[in-house]
C-alpha positions in Angstrom: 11.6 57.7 -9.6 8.7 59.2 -7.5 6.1 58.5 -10.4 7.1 55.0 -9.9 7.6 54.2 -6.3 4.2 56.0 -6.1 2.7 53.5 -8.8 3.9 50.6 -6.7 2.3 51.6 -3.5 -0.9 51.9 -5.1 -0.7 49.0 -7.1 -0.1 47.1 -3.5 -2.7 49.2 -1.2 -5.0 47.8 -4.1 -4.0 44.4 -3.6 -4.3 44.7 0.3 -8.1 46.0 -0.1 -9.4 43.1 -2.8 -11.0 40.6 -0.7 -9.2 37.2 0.0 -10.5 34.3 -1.9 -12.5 32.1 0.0 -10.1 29.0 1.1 -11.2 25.5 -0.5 -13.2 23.3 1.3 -11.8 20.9 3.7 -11.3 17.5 1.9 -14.0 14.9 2.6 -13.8 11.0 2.8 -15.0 9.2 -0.1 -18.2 7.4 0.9 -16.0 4.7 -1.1 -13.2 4.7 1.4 -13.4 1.7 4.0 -13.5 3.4 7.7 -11.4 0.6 8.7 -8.8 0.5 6.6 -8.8 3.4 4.8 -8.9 2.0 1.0 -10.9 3.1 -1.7 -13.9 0.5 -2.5 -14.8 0.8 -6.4 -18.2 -0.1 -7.5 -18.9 -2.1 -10.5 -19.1 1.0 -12.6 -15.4 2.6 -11.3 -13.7 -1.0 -12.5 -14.9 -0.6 -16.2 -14.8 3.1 -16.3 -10.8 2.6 -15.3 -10.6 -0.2 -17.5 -11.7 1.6 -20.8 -9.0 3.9 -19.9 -6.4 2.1 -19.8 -7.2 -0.2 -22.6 -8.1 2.8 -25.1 -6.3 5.9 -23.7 -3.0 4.0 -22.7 -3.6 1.1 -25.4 -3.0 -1.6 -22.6 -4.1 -5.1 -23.9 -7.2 -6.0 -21.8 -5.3 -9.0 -20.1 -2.9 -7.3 -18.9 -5.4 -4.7 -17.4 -7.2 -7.4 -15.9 -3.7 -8.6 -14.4 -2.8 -4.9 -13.3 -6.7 -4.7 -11.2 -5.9 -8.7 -9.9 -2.3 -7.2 -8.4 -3.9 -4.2 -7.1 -7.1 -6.1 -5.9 -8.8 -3.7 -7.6 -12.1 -5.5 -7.5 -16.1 -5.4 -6.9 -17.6 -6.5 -3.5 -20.0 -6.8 -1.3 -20.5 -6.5 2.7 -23.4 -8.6 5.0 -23.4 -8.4 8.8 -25.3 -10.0 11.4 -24.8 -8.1 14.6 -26.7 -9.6 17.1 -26.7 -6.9 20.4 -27.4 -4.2 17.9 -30.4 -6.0 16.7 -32.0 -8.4 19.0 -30.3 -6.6 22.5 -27.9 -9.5 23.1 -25.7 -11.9 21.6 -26.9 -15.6 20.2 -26.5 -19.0 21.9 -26.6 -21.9 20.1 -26.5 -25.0 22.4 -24.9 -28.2 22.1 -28.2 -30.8 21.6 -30.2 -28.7 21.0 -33.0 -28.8 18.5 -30.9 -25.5 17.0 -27.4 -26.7 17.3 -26.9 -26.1 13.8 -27.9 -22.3 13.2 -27.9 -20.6 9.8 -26.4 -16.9 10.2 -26.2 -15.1 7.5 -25.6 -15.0 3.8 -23.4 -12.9 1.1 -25.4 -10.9 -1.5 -25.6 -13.2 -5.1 -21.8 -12.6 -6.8 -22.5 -9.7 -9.2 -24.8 -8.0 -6.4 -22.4 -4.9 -5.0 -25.0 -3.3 -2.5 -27.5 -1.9 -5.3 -29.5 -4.9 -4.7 -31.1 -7.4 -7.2 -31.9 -9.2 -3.9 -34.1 -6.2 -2.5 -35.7 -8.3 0.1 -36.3 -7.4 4.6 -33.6 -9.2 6.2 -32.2 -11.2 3.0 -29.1 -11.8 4.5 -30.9 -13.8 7.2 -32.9 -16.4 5.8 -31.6 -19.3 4.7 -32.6 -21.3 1.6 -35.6 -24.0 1.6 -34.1 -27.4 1.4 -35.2 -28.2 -1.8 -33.2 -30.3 -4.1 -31.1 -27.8 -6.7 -32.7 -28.7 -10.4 -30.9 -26.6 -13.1 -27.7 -24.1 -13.4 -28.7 -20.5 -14.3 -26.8 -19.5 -17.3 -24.4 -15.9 -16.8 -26.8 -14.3 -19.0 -29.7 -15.3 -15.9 -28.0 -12.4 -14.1 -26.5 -9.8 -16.5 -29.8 -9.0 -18.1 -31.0 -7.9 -14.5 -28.4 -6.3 -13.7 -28.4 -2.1 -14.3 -24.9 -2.6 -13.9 -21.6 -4.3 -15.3 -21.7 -7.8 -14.0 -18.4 -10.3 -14.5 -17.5 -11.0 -17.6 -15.6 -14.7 -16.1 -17.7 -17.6 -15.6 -15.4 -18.0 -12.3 -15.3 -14.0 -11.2 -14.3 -14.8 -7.0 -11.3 -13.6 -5.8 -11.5 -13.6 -2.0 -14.2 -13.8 0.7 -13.2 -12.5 4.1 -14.9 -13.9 7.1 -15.1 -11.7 10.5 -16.2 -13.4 13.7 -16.9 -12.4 17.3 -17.5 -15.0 19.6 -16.7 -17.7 22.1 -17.6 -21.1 24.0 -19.1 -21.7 27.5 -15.5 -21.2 29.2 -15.7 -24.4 30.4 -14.8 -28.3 29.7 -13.0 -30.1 27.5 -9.2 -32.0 28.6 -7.8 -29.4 30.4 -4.3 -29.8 28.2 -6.5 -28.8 25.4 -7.9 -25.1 27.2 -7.3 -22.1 25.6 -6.2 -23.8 22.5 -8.2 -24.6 19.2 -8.1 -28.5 19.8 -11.1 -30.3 21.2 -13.8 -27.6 20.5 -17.0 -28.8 19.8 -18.3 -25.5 18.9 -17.7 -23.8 15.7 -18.7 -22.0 12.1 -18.9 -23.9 8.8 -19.6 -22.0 5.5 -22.5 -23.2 3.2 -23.4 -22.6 -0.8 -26.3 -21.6 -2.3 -27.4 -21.4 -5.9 -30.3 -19.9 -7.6 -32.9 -22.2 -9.9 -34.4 -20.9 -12.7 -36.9 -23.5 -12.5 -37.7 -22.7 -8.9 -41.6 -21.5 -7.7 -42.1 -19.6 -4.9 -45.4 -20.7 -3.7 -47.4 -18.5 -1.6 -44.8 -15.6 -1.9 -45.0 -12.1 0.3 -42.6 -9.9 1.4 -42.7 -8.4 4.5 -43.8 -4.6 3.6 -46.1 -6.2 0.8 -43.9 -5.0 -2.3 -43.5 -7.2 -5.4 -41.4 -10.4 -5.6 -37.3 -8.9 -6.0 -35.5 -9.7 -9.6 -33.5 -12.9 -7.3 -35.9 -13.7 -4.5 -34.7 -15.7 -1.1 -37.4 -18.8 -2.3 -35.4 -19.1 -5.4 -32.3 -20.5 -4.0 -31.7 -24.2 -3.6 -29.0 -25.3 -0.8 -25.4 -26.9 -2.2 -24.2 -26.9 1.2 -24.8 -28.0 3.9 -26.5 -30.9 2.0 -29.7 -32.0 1.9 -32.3 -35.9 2.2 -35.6 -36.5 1.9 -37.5 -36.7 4.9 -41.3 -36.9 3.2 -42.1 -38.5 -0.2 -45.3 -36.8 -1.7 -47.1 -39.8 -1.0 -46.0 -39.3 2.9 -47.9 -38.3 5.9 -44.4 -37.5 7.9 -44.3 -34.1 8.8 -40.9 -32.5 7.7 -38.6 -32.0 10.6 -36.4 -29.0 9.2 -36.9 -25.7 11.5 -34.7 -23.4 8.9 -37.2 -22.8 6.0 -37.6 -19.4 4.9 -40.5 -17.3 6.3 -41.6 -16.6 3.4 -41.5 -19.8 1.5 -44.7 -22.7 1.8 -44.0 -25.6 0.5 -46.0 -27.2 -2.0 -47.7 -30.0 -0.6 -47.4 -32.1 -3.9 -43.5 -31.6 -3.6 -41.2 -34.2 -1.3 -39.6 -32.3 2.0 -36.0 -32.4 2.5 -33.4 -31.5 5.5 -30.6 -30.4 5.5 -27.5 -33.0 6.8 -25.2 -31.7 9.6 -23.0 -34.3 10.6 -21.5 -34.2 14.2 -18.2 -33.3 13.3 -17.1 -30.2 11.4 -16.0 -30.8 7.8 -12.2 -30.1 7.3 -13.6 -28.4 3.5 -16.1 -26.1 5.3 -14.9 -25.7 8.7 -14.4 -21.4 9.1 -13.0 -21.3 12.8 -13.9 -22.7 16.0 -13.9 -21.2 19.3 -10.9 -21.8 21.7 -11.9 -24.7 24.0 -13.1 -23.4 27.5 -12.6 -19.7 27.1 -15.1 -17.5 27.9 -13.4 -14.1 26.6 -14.8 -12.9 23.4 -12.4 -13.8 20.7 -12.5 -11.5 17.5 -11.6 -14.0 13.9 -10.8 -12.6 10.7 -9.8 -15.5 7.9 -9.5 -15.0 4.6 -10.2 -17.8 1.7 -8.3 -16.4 -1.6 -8.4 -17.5 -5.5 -4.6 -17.7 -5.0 -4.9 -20.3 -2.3 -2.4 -23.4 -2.5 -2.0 -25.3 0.7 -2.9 -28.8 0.6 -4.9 -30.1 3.2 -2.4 -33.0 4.0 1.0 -30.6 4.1 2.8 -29.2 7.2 0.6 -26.0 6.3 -2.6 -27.4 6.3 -2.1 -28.8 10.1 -0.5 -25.7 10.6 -4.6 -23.8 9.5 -6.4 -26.9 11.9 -3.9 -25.6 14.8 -5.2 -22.2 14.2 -8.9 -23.5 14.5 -9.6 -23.4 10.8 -10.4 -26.4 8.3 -6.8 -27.9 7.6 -8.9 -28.4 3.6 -10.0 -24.5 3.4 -6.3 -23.5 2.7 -6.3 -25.0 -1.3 -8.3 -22.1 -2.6 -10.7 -24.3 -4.6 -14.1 -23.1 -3.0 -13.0 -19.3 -4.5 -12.1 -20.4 -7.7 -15.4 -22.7 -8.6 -17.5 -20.0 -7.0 -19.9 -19.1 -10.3 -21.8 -15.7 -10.7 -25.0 -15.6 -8.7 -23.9 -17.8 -6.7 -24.4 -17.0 -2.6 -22.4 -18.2 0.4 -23.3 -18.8 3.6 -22.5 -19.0 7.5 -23.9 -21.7 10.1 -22.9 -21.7 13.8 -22.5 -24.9 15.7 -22.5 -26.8 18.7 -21.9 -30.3 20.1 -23.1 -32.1 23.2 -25.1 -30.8 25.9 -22.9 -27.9 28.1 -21.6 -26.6 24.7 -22.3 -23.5 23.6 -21.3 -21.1 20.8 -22.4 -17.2 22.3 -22.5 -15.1 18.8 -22.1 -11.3 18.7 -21.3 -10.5 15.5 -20.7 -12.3 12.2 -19.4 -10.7 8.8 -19.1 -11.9 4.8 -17.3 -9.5 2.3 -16.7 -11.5 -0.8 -14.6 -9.8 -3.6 -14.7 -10.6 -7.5 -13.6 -9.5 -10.8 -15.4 -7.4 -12.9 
């Protein structure tokens, strides 16, 4: 009995003198994992990596995958903000009458493009496209074969795009049964489409830090909307009265100049939000457009999104589901009539698609 109970005591003054293992490190946050929400963000890559698996370890059919990933919004995206006091010290004005009452914001990376950029460009997100009539479609291929990673394999790959919007009016005007509600505002956002043109030449091109032309340059996009009219034939002297062209873009003198068209009201199919009428509090917008969209723009619903301050025609979902790959949407800000103004702080585009 001795033999033994001594045999245990050394067996446990051993164990008390081993060293501890060092405890695991302290879980980190993915860099995937959205600070806001705290959801996982998968790239590209992730989506087909968990796809093989399930197709080939689990022997899921592949629609039904796809299915699984459209439930789960398992999807690809993409993130462009303009903040305007972090970059230019204070927010943007666009006044009513004013030569820049329709202001181009900013712009989504091309569909297929999740933040390892074929559109390496300074400041892409901020130029708009030269108003230049759009020619020819680029085929899928156009943008798979530049792509170092797995790009759509659906012509119509958009699932959502989720707008975020800080801003407000001049806190003034308007019927005063109409302050502090969404009626009667003659400032607001609109969203615009752009499409890239394989037959497009960028004339004079530079980048800002003097590196090559990127794989989908800024000058080869051609506007959808807003649309566009000639103002100068070739044979012309009129000097072209758009102030939006690209920086980097000179237009050959041969070709005709077009503007874009902004009409005075805002288009029920494009409108994003407008500002409450004659509140000067910073307001803070987040609207989502889904593929699953269904609300016609006539029904007790759609009223329901133009009491809200949205386009009572944004609600139907069509604008997702024709979006194509490479294609690239857009933000304007605008305002109406002199005392009008839309003050801008910040303006945000995540769009989401299939992969």
């Amino acid at each position: 009995m001795a033999h033994i109970t001594s045999n245990l005591l050394l067996h446990r003054f051993r164990r008390m003198n081993q060293s501890e293992p060092s405890p695991p490190p302290a879980p980190q946050p993915s860099e995937k994992i959205d600070p806001e929400y705290g959801c996982y963000r998968p790239t590209p890559v992730d989506i087909i990596v968990a796809h093989i698996m399930l197709t080939r370890s689990l022997k899921l059919p592949p629609e039904l995958v796809d299915s699984i990933f459209d439930m789960a919004e398992y999807w690809a995206h993409s993130i462009n903000v303009i903040d305007y006091p972090a970059q230019q010290q204070r927010e943007l004005r666009i006044m009513g009458s004013s030569r820049t009452e329709n202001k181009f914001l900013v712009s989504s990376l091309t569909i297929i493009d999740g933040q390892e950029s074929l559109s390496n460009e300074p400041a892409y997100d901020t130029l708009d496209a030269t108003p230049l009539p759009h020619k020819t479609d680029c085929d899928p291929s156009y943008f798979s074969k530049l792509a170092m990673y797995p790009t759509p394999r659906l012509l119509n790959p958009a699932r959502k795009i989720v707008f975020k919007i800080k801003s407000h009016d001049q806190g003034w005007g308007g019927p005063l049964e109409k302050r502090g509600t969404f009626e009667a505002s003659w400032t607001w956002f609109e969203a615009g489409l752009e499409r890239f043109d394989p037959e497009a030449t960028c004339h004079g091109y530079s980048t800002f830090d003097g590196a090559s032309i990127p794989a989908l340059p800024v000058c080869g996009l051609r506007p959808i909307q807003p649309e566009i009219a000639p103002v100068r034939s070739n044979a012309g002297h009129d000097k072209p009265t758009e102030q939006n062209q690209a920086d980097s873009v000179e237009p050959d003198p041969a070709e005709d100049v077009y503007t874009y068209i902004h009409p005075l009201q805002g288009r029920p199919e494009w409108q994003i939000q407008c500002n409450k009428t004659a509140t000067r509090d910073w307001q803070e917008h987040k609207i989502t457009w889904s593929y699953l969209d269904d609300v016609k723009s006539d029904s007790d619903e759609g009223k329901a999104l133009e009491t809200r301050g949205r386009g009572r025609a944004t609600g139907d979902g069509s604008f997702v589901r024709n979006l194509r790959m490479g294609d690239v949407i857009t933000v304007w800000g605008k305002a109406r009539f002199p005392g009008w103004v839309n003050s801008i702080e910040r303006v945000e585009i995540e769009v989401y698609w299939a992969v």
